[in-house]
TIDRENRO-310301 format. One line per field, with one value per atom (N, C-alpha, C, O, CB): atom name; x, y, z. Coordinates in steps of 0.2 Angstrom, whole numbers. Last residue first. Glycine has a CB too. Layout:
! residues N
at: [CA:...]
X: [X:...]
Y: [Y:...]
Z: [Z:...]
***
This chain:
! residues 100
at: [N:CA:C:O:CB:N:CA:C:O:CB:N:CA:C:O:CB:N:CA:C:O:CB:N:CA:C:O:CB:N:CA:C:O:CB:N:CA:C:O:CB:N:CA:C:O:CB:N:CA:C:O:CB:N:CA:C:O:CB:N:CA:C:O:CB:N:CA:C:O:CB:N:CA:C:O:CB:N:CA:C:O:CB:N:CA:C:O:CB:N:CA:C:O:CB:N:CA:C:O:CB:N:CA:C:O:CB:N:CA:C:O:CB:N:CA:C:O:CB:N:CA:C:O:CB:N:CA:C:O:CB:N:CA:C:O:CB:N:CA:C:O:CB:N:CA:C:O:CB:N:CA:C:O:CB:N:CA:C:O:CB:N:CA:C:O:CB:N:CA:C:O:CB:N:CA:C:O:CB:N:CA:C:O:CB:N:CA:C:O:CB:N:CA:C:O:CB:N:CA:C:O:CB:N:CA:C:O:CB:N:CA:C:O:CB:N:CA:C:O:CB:N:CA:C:O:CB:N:CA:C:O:CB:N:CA:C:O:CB:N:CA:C:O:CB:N:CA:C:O:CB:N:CA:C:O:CB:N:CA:C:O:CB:N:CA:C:O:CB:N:CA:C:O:CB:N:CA:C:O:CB:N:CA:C:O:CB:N:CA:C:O:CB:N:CA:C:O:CB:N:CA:C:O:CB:N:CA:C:O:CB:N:CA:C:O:CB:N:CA:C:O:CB:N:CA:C:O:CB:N:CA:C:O:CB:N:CA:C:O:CB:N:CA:C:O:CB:N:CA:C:O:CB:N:CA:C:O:CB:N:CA:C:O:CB:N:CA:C:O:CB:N:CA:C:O:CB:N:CA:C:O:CB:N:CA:C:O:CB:N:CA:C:O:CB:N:CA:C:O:CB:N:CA:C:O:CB:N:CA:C:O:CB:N:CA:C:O:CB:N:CA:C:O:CB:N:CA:C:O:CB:N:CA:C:O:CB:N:CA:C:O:CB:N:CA:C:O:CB:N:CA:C:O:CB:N:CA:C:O:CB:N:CA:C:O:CB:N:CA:C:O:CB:N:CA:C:O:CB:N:CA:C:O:CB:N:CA:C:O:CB:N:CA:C:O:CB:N:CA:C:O:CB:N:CA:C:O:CB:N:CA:C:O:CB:N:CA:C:O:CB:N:CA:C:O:CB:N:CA:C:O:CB:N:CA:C:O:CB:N:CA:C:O:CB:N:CA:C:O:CB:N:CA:C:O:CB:N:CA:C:O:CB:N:CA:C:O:CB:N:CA:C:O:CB:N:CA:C:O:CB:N:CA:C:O:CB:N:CA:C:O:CB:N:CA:C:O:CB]
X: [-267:-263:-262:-259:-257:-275:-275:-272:-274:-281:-274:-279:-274:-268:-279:-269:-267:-272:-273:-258:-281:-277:-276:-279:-283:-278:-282:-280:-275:-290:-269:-272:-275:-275:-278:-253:-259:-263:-260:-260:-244:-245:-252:-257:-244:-232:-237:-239:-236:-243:-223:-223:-230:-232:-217:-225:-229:-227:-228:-237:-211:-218:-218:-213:-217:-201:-205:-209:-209:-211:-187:-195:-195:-190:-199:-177:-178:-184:-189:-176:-163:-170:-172:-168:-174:-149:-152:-160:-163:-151:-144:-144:-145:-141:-138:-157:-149:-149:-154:-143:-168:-164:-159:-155:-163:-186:-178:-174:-177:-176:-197:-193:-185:-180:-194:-213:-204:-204:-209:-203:-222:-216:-212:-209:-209:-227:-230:-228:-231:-229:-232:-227:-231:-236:-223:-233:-238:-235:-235:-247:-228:-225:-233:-235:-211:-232:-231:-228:-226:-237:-229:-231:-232:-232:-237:-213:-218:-222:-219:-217:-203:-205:-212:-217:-205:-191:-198:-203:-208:-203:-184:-182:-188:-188:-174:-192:-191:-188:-188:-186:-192:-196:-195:-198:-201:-178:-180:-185:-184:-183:-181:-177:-177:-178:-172:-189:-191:-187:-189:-189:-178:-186:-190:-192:-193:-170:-168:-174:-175:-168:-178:-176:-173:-172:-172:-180:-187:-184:-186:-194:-168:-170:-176:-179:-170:-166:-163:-165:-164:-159:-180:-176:-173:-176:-173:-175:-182:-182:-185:-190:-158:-162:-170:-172:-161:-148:-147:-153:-154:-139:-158:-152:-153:-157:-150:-166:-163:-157:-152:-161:-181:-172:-171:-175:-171:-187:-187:-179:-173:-189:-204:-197:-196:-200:-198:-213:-212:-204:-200:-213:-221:-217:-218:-222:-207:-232:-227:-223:-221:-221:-249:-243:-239:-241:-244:-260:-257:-252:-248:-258:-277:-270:-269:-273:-268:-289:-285:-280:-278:-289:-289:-289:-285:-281:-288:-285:-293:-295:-300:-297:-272:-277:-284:-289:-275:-271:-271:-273:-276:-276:-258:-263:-266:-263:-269:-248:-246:-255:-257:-245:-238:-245:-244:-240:-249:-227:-229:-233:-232:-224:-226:-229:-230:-232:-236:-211:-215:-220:-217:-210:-211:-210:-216:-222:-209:-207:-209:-208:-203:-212:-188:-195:-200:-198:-197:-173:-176:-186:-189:-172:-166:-165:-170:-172:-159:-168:-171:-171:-175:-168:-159:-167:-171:-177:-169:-146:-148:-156:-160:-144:-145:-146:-148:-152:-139:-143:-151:-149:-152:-155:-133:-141:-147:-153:-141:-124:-126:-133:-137:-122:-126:-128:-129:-134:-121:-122:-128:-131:-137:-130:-109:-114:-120:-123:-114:-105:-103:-108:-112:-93:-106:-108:-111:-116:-102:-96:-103:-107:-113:-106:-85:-87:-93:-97:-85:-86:-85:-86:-90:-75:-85:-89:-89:-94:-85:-72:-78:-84:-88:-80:-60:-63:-69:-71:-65:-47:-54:-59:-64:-57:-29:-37:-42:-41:-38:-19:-22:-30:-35:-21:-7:-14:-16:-13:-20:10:5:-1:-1:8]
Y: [270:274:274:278:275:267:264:270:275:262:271:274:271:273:286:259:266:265:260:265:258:254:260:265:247:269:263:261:264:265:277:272:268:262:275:281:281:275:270:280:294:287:285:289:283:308:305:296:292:309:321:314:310:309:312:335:333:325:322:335:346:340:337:337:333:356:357:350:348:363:358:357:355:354:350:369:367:366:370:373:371:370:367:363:366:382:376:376:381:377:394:389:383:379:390:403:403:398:399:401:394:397:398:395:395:389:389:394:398:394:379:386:384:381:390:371:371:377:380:365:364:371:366:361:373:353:359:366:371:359:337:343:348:349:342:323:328:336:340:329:307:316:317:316:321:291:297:302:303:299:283:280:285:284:276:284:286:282:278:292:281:275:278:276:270:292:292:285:284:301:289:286:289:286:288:293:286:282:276:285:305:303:294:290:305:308:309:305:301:316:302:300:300:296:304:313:305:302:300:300:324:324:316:315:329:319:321:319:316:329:318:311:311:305:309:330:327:318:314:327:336:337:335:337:342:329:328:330:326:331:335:331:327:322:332:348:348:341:340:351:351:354:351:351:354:352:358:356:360:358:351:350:353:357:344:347:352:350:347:355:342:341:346:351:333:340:342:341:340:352:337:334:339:342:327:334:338:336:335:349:319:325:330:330:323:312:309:316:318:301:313:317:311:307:326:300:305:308:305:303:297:299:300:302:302:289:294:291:286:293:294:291:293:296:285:301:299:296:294:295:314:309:306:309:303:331:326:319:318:329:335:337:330:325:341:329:336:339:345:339:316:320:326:329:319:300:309:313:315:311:287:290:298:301:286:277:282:286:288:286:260:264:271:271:261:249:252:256:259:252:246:245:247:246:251:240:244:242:237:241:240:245:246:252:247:223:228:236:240:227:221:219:223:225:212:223:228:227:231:222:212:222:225:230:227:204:206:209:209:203:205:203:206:208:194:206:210:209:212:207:193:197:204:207:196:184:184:190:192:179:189:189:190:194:187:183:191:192:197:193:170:173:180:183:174:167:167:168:168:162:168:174:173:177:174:157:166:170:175:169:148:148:157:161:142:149:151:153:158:147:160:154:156:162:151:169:170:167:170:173:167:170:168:163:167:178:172:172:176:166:189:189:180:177:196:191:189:187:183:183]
Z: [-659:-663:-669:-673:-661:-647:-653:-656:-656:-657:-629:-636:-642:-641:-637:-615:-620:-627:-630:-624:-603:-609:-613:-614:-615:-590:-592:-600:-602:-592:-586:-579:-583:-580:-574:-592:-593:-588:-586:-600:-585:-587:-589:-588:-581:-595:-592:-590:-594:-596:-592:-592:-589:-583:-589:-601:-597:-597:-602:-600:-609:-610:-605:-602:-616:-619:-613:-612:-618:-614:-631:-628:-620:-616:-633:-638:-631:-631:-632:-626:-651:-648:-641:-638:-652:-650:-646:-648:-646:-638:-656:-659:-655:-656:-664:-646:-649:-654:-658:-644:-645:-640:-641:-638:-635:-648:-651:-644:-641:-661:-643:-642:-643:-640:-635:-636:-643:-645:-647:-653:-625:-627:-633:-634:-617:-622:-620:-622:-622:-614:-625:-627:-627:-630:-634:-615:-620:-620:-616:-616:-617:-615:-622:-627:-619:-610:-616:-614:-608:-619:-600:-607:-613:-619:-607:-591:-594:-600:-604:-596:-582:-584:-586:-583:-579:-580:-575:-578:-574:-577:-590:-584:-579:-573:-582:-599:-600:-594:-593:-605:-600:-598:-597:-593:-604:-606:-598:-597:-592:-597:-619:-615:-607:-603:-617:-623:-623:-617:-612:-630:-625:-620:-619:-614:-624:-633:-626:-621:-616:-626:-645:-642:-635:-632:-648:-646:-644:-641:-637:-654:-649:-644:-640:-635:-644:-663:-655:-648:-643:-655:-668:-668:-663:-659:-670:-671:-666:-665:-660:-670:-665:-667:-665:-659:-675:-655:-661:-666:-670:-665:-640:-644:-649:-649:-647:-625:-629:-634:-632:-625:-614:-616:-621:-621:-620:-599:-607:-609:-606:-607:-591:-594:-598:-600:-598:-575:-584:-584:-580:-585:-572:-569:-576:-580:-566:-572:-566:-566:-560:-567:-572:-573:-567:-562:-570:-576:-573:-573:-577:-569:-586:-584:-580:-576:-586:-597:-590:-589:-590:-583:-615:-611:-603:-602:-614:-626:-624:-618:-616:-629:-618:-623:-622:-619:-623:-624:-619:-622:-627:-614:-636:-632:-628:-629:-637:-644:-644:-640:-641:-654:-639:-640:-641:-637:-635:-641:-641:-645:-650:-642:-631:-636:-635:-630:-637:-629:-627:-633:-638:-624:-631:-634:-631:-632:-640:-619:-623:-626:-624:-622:-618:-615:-621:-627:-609:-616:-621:-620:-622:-629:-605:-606:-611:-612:-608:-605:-600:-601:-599:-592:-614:-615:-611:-612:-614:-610:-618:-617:-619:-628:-600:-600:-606:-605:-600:-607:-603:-600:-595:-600:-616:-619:-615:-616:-620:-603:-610:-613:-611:-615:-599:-594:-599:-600:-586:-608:-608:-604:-605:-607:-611:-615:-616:-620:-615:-599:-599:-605:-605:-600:-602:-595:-596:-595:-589:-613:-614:-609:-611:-616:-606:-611:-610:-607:-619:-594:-591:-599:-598:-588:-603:-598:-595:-595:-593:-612:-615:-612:-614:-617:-603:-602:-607:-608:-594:-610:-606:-604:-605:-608:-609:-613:-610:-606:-620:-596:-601:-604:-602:-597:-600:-598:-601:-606:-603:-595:-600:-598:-593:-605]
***
């Protein structure tokens, strides 16, 4: 028989939760359909794919997200079968992100 789980050890396991959940969620990536007003650099190209323009835009974010982008500038959407497939530029930006 297991015994139950000290409060001290849940509320540990909690908190170490809570900040994970806070570090996983960053800014929010901004998506351009051309360059911005402001300077930049490429970290890589990205893409992702799913069943539709949707998913597969939340793929391509995704990626970018672990390159720690501040935007994708989308380069490609092409269907492929019953997959869409985008393309996008991860980019950073060097100086204050453009007002959206």
């Amino acid at each position: 028989m297991s015994r139950p789980t000290p409060p001290r050890v849940f509320m540990a396991i909690m908190v170490i939760g809570v900040l994970a959940a806070a570090a996983c969620a960053s800014r929010p990536i901004h998506v351009l359909s051309g360059n911005p007003a402001v300077a930049f650099r490429t970290l890589g190209m990205v893409s992702g794919q799913g069943e539709n323009e949707a998913s597969a835009m939340t793929a391509t974010v995704a990626e970018a997200a672990k390159l720690e982008a501040d935007a994708i500038i989308v380069v490609n959407r092409r269907p492929v079968g019953a997959v869409m497939i985008i393309t996008a530029r991860a980019i950073q930006y060097l100086a204050p992100p453009p007002e959206q």
